[in-house]
C-alpha positions in Angstrom: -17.6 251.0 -81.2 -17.2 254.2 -82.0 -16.1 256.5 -85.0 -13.1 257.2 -85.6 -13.2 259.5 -88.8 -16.0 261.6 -87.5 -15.0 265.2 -87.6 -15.8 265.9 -84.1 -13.6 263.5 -82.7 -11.3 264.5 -85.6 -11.3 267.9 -84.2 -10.9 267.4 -80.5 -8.1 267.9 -78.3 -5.5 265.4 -77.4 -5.7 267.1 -73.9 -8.9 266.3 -73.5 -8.5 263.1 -74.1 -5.4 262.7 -72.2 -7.2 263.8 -68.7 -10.4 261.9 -69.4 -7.9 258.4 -70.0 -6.3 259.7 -66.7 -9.2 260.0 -64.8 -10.9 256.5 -66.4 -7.5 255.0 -65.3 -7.5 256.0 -61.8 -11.3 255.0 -60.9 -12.0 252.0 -62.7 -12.3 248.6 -60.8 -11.6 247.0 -63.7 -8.2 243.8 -64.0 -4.7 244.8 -64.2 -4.9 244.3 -67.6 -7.4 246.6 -68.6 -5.8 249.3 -66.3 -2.7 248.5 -67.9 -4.1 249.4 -71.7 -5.2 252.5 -69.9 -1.9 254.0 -69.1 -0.6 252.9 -72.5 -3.5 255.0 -74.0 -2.2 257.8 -71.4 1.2 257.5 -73.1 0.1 257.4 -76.7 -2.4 260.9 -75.7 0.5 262.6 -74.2 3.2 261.8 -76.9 1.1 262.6 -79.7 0.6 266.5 -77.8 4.3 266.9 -78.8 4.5 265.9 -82.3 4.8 268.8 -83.9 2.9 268.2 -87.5 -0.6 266.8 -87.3 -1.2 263.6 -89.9 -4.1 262.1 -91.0 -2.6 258.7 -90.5 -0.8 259.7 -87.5 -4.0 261.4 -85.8 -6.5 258.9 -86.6 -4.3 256.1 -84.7 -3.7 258.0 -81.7 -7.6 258.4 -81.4 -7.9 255.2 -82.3 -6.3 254.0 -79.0 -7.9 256.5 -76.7 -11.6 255.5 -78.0 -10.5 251.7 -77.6 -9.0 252.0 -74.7 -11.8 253.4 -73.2 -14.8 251.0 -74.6 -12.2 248.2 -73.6 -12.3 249.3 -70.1 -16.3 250.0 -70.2 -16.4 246.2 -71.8 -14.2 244.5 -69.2 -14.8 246.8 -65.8 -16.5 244.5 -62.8 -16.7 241.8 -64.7 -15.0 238.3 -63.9 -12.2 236.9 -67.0 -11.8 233.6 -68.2 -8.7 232.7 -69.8 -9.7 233.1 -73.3 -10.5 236.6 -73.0 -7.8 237.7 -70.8 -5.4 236.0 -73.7 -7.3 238.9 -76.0 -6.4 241.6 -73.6 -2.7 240.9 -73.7 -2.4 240.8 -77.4 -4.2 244.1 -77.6 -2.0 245.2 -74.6 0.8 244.8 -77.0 -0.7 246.3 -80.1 -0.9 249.7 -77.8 2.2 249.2 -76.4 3.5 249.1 -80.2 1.7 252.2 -80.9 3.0 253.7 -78.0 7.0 252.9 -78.9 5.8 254.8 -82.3 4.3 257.8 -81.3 7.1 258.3 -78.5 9.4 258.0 -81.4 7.6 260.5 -83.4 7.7 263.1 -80.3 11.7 262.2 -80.0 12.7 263.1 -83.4 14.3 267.0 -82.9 15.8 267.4 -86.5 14.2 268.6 -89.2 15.6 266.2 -92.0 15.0 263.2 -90.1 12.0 264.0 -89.0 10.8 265.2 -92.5 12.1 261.4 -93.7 10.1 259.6 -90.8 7.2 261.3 -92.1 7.3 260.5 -95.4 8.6 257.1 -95.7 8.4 255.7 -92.5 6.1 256.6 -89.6 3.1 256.3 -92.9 3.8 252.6 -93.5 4.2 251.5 -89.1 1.0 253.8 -88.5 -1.3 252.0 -91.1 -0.3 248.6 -89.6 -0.8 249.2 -86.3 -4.1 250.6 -87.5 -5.0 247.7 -89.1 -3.6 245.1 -86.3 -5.2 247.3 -83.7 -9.1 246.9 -86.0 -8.1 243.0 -85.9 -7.5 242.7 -82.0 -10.5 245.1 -81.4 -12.7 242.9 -83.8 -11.3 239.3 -81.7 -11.6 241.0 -78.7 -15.2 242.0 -79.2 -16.3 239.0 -80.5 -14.7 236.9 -77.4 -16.4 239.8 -75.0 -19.4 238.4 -76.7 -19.2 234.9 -76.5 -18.0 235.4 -72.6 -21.2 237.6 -72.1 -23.5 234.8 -74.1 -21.9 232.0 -71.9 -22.5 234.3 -68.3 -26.0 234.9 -69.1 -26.4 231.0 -69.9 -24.7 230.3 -66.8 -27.1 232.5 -65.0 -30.1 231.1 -66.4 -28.8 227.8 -65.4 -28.8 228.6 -62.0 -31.9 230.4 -61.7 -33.2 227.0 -63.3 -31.4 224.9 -61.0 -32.8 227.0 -58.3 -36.0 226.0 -59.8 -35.3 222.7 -59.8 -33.1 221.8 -56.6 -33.5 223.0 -53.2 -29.9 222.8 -51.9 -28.6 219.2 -53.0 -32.3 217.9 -53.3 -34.6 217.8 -56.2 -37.5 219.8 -56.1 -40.6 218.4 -57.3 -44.7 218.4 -58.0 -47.4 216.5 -58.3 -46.6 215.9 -62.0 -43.2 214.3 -61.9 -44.8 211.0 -59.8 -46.6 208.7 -61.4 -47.7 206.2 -58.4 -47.8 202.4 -59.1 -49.0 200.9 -56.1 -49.2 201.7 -51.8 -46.9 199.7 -50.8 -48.1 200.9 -46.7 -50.4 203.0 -44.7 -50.3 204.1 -40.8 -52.5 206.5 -39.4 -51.2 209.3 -37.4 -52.7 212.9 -35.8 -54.4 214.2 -38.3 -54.6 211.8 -41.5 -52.9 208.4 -42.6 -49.3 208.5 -43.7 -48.7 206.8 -46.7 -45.8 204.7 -48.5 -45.8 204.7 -52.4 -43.5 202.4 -54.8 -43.5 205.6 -57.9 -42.1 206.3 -60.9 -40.4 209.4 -60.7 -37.9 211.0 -63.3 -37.6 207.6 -64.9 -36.4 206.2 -62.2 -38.6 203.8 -59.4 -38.9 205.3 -55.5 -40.7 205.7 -52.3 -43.2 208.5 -52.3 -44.1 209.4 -48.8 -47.4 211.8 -48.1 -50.3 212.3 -46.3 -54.0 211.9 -46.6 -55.5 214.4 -44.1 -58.8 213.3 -42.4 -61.7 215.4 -42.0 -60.7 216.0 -38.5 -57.6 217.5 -38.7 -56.3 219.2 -35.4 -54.3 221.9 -35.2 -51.9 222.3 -38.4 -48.6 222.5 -36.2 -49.2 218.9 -34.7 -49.8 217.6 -38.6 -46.4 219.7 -39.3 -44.4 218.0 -36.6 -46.5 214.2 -37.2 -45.6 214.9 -41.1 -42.1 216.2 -41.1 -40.4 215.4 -38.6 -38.4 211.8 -40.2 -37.7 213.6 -43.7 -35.8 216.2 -41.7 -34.2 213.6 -39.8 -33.4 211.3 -43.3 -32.1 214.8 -45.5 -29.4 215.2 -42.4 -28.3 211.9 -42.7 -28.4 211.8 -46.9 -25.1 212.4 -47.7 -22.5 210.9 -49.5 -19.7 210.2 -47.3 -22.7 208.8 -45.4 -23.9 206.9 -48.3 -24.8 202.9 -47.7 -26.4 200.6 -50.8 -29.2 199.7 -48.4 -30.1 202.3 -46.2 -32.6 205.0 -47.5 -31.7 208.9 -49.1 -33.3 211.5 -49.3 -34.2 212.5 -53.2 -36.4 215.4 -52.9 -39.6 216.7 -52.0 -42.7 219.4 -52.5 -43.5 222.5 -51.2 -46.5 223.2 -49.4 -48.3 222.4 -46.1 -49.0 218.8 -45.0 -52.0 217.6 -47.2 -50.0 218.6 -50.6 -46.6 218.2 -49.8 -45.0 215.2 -50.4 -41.2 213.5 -50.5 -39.5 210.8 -52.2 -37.2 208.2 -51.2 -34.1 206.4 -53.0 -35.1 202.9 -51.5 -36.4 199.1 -52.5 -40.6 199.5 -53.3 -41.7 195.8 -52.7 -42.3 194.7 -49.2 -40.2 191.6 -48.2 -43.1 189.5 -47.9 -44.1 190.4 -51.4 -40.5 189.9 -52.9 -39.9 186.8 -51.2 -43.2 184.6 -52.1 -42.0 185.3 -55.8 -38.3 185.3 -56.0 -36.8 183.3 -53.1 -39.2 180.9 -51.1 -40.3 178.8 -54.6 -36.5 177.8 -54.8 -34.9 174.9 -53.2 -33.9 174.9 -49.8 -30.1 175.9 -50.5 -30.6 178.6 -52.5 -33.6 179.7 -50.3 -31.4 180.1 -47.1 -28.2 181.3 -49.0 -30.7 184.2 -50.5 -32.5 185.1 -46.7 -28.6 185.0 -45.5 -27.4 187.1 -47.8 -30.2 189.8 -46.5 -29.6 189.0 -43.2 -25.6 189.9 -43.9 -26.6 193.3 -45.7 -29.3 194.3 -43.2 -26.8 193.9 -40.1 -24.2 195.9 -42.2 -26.7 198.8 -42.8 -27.7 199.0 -39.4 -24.2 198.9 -38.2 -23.1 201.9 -41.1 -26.5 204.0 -39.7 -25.1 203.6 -36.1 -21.1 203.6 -36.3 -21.3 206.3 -39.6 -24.4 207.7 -39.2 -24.4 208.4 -35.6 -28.3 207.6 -35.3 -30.0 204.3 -35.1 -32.0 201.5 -36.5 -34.8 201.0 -33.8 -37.5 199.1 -36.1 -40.9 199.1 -34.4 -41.2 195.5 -35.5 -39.7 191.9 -36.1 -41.3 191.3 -39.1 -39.8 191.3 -42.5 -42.5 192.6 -44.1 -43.4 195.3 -42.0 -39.5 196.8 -41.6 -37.9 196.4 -44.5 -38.0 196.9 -48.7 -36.4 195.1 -51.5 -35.4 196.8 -54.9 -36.0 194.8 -58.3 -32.3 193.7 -58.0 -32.8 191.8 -54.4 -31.8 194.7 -52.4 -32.8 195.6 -49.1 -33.2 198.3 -47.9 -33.9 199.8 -44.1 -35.2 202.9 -42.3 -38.2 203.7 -45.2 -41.0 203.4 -42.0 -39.8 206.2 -39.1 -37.3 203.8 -37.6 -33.7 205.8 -38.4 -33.8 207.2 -34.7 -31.1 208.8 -32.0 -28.7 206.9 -30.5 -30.6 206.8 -27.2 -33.1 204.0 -28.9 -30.5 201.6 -30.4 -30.6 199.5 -27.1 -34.4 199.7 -26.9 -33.9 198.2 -31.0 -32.0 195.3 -30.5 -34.4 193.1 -30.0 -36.5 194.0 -32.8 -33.3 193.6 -34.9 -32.2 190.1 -33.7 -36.1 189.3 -34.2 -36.0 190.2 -38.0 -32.9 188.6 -38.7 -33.9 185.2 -37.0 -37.3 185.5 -38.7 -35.4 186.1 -42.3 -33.6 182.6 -41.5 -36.2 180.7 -40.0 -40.0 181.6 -40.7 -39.9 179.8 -44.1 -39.1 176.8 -43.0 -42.3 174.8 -42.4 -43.1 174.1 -38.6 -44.4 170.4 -38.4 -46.8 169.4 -35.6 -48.8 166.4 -34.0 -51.0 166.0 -31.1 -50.3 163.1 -28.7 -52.9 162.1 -25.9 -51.7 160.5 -22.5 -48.7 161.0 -22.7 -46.8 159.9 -19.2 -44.4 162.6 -17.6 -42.1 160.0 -17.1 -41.4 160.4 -21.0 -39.8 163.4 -20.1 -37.4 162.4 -17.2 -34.1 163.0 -19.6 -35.3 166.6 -20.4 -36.3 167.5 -17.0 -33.2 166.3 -16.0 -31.4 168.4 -18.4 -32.8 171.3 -17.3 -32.7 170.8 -13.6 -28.7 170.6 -13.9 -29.1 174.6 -14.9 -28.3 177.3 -12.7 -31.9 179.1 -12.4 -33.5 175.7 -13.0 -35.5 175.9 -9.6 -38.9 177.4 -10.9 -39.2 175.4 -13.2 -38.9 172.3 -11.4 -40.9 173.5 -9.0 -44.3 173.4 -11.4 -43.0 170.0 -12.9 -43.1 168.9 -9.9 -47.2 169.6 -9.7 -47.4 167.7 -13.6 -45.1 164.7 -12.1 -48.1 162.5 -11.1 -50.1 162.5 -14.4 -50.3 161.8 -18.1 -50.3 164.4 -20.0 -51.7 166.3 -23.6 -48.9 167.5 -25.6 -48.8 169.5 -29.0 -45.3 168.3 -30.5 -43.5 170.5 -33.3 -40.4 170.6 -34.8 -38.3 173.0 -37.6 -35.2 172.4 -38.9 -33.4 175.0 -40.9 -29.4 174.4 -42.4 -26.6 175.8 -40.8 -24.9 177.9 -42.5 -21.8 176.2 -42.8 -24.0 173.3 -45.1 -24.6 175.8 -47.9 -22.7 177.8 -50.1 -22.0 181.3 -48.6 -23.3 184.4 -50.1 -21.5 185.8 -52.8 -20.3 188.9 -50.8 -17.2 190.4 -49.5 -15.6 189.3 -46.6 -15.6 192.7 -44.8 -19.2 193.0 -45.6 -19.8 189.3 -43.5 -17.0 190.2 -40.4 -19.0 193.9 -40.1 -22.2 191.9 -40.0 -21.2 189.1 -37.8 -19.3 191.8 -35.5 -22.5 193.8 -35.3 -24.6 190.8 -34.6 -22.7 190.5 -31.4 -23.1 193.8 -30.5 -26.9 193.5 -30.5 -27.1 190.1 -28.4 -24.9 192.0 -25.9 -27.4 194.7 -25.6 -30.3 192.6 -25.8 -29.7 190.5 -22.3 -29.9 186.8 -22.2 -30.4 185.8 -25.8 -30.9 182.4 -24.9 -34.2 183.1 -23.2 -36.0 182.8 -26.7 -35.5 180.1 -29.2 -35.2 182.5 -31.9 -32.7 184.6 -30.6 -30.6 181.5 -29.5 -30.6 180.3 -33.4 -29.2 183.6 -34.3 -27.1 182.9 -32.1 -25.8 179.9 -33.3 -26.2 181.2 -37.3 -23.8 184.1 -36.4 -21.3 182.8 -34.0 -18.3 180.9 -36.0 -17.5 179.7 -32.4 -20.9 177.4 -32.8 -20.2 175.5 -35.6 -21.3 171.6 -34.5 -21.9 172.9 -31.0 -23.3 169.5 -29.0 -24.8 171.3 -26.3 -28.7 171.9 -26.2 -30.4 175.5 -25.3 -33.7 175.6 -23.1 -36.3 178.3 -22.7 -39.1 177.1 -20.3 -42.1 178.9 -20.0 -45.6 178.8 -18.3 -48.7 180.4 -20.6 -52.1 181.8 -18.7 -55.2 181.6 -21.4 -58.7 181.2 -20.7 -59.1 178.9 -22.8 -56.8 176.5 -20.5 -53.1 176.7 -19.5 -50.0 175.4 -21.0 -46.0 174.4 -20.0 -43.9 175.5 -23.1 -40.2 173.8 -23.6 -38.3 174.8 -26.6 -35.1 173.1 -27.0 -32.7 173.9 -29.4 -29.6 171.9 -30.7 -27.9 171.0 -33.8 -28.1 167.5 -35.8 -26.4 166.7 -38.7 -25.6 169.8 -40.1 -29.0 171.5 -39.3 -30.4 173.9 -36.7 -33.7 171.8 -34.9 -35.4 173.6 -32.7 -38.3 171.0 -30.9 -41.1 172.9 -29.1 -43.1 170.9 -26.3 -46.6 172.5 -25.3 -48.0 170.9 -22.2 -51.8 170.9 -21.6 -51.9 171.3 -17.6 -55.3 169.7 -16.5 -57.6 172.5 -15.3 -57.7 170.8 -11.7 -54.0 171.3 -11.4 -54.1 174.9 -13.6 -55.3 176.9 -9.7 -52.0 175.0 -7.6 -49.6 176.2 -10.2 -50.9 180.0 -10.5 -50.9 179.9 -6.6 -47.2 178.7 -7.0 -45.8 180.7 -9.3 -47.7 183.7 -7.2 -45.6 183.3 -4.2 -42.7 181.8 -6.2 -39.2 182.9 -6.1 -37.0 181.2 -8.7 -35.7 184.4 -10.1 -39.1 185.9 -11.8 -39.7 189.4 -10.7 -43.1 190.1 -12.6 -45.5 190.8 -10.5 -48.9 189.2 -11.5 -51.8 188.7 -10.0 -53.8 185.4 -10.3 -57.5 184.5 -9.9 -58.4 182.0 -7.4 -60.9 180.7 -9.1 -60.6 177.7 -11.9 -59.7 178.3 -15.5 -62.8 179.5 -17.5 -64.2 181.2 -14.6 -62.0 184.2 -14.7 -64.0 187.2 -14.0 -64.2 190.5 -16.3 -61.4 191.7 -14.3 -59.0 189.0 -15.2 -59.6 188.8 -18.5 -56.2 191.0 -18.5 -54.6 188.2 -18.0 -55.4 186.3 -21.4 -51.9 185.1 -23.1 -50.0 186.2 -19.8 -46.5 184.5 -20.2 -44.1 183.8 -17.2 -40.5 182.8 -18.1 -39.5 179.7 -15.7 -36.5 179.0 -17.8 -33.7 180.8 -17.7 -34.7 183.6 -15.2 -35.5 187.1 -16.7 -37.5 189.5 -15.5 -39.1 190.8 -18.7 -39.5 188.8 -21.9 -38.6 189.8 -25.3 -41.2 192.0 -27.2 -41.7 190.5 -30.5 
């Protein structure tokens, strides 16, 4: 700051320094506070212009103030206070106030004897301690004004950093904060192959998502909107109040076009395949199911939270495990890393695919046990046929049993048998977590039509449904199967025995002289199938090239639908 016993300052008039503290009072834009230690100064100025004998002591206080006051207001003007330093501006606020009440005092005294005392004994001793307690306040206040200015332009560099580092509440990053372990995936799309990552990144084990551009790369806005269309999608719905232990965030991405940029996911980074063939299918068959159960429970929740939360969709692409859904080191799975987080408009179109993974979490590891028998009679059949014919919507079917009546028959026989879940101990989760699931379950059979048409879907059924806990009665799905290589009745009949889910699966060889009679059947058949196929009058094995379309063709003869499942 400045100094105070220079003679030019010494020398200059208190006027002049009254009107220049005036005129700093009236423009600054600096706090109350400091605006306040400007009028005080003001005072002091304008008090001191009426004491009649100048003093060294006296003088160099008064200039004191006005040369503090000023350089306080120069320190403190546009700037924001904390607390600390606005407490140092009130103490000095009352040091000038103090000097004030002195100096006014000083301009008050009219008689000569008093005065002449004041000056000699009194005013000397006040002035040099104000002097002093003014250098103290100054010193505090300047070393506060400091640390405050130190702090800001820390603060500032933190934010420029942070700019650096985060773009809006997502980590920016580069090619050298990912270490990549493994490709967990690969898909190709318009203009390269997408592909999935498990990486290390900050310490911490993701998803890295990017692209490998091909040498034929089309135009760059149809790589854009290929490459970036389900990280936008996945940042909007990456919040926390949207936040759900197995659905995928958002954690941050790259800059750049399409063949440098890449993004990383907060997700599991084994396939389910992968995870299960070394931590759940080499255990016993209790622990196995509880394990695939407990998935099945969180997975239904997720997709649930991404519809009734999220306002969006899981509409996986498949019904396989593997292929849909990720597991984290702790067992966690995890949903929507592949494009399938979608608008509300495909949830319908999703159900099945849903229902499909969940039954095939419960069931596919159970091993499916087959024999072939030869000649066998129909008549071996009579109680299932009967069974079935007692069904509304039964009619197709007997209708092409009827053409299989007169003969023995080829069958391949298999079986698999899975626990219910009421024989095992249940997963060690929360019961809201198991009602949302179970409550969600029934929302997708709803959408997904008659969920008895497909064995599967009918075990979920039954897996999910408290209501079919020992249920006695059998399900049926009846189907008739067009290969070239020779056609074939399908009856899969599910029911429950002892505590288990058994599903039995029948596939009838139909003799190739018969194979013609039933096409031509089923052709002009009612029964409640609407697809319309065409069918070759020739035998089986002499379909022409233009019926080779209809290798693996499937007609559903039991119960009536007009489109089967895709799975």
């Amino acid at each position: 700051m400045g100094d105070a016993d220079s003679p030019r300052r010494r020398t200059r008039p208190l006027a002049t320094t009254s009107v220049a503290l005036k005129i700093a009072r009236e423009a600054t834009d600096a706090v109350p506070i400091a605006k306040q230690i400007l009028g005080v100064a003001v005072h002091i100025s304008e008090f001191a212009e009426r004491v009649q004998e100048r003093r060294d002591d006296m003088y160099e206080l008064i200039e004191k103030a006005g040369i503090y006051a000023s350089e306080i207001n120069a320190t403190v003007g546009g700037r924001v206070l904390d607390a600390q330093l606005h407490r140092r501006l009130e103490r000095l606020l009352l040091v000038f106030e103090k000097i004030e009440q002195l100096v006014a005092k000083e301009a008050s005294d009219k008689g000569r004897f008093v005065r002449r005392m004041r000056n000699l004994f009194v005013a000397p001793v006040k002035a040099e301690k104000l002097a002093a307690e003014l250098e103290r306040e100054i010193k505090l206040f300047e070393l506060t004004a400091t640390l405050d200015a130190r702090i800001a332009a820390n603060e500032t560099a933190r934010l420029i950093e942070d700019g650096a580092l985060y773009d809006g509440e997502f980590r920016r990053l580069r090619y050298c904060d990912v270490e990549v372990e493994r490709v967990l995936r690969q898909c190709r799309v318009e203009g390269g192959t997408l592909t999935w990552a498990r990486a290390r990144i900050h310490n911490s084990v993701m998803i890295v998502r990017f692209l490998r551009a091909s040498d034929d790369v089309p135009q760059v806005g149809a790589v854009d909107a290929a490459w970036s269309w389900y990280p936008e999608r996945i940042k909007k719905i990456s919040t926390l109040p949207n936040w759900h232990r197995n659905v995928v965030r958002m954690y941050g991405w790259s800059n750049g076009g399409p063949e440098t940029t890449f993004v990383a996911f907060r997700a599991g980074t084994y396939d389910f395949k992968q995870y299960a063939s070394s931590h759940i299918d080499n255990l016993s068959d209790g622990p196995r199911i509880q394990k695939r159960l407990d998935m099945a429970y969180k997975i239904l929740d997720a997709a649930r939270h991404v519809k009734h939360t999220m306002g969006a969709s899981w509409a996986p692409r498949s019904s396989v495990p593997a292929e849909i859904i990720t597991v984290d080191d702790l067992g966690e799975p995890s949903i929507g890393v592949f494009e399938d987080i979608d608008g509300m408009e495909s949830w319908k179109d999703g159900a099945w695919k849903t229902i499909g993974c969940v039954c095939r979490l419960l069931v596919d590891w159970a091993p499916e046990r087959w024999e072939w028998q030869e000649a066998v009679p129909s008549s071996d059949f009579d109680d299932m046929i009967l069974a079935i014919s007692r069904r509304p919507g039964s009619d197709t079917f007997q209708s092409v049993w009827a053409q299989l009546r007169p003969t023995s028959l080829q069958v391949y026989k298999g079986s698999v048998t899975v626990p219910t879940r009421f024989s095992i101990d249940s997963p060690p989760m929360g019961l809201e977590t198991k009602a949302r699931a179970e409550q969600y379950m029934a929302e997708l059979i709803d959408a997904a039509g008659p969920a008895n048409a497909f064995f599967r879907y009918a075990m979920v059924s039954r897996i999910f449904s408290s209501g079919n806990a020992d249920k006695e009665d059998s399900e049926w799905l009846c189907s008739y199967h067009i290969n070239k290589h020779g056609d074939l009745v399908s009856i899969d009949r599910i029911h429950d025995v002892d505590g288990f889910h058994r599903v039995e699966k029948f596939q009838i060889i139909v003799p190739p002289h018969m194979a013609r009679r039933v096409r031509l059947l089923l052709r002009g058949g009612e029964g409640g199938n609407d697809r319309e196929l065409e069918f070759s009058s020739v035998s089986p094995g002499e379909e022409t090239e233009s019926q080779t379309r209809l290798d693996s063709e499937s007609i559903w003869l039991y119960p009536p639908i007009s489109k089967p499942p895709d799975v």
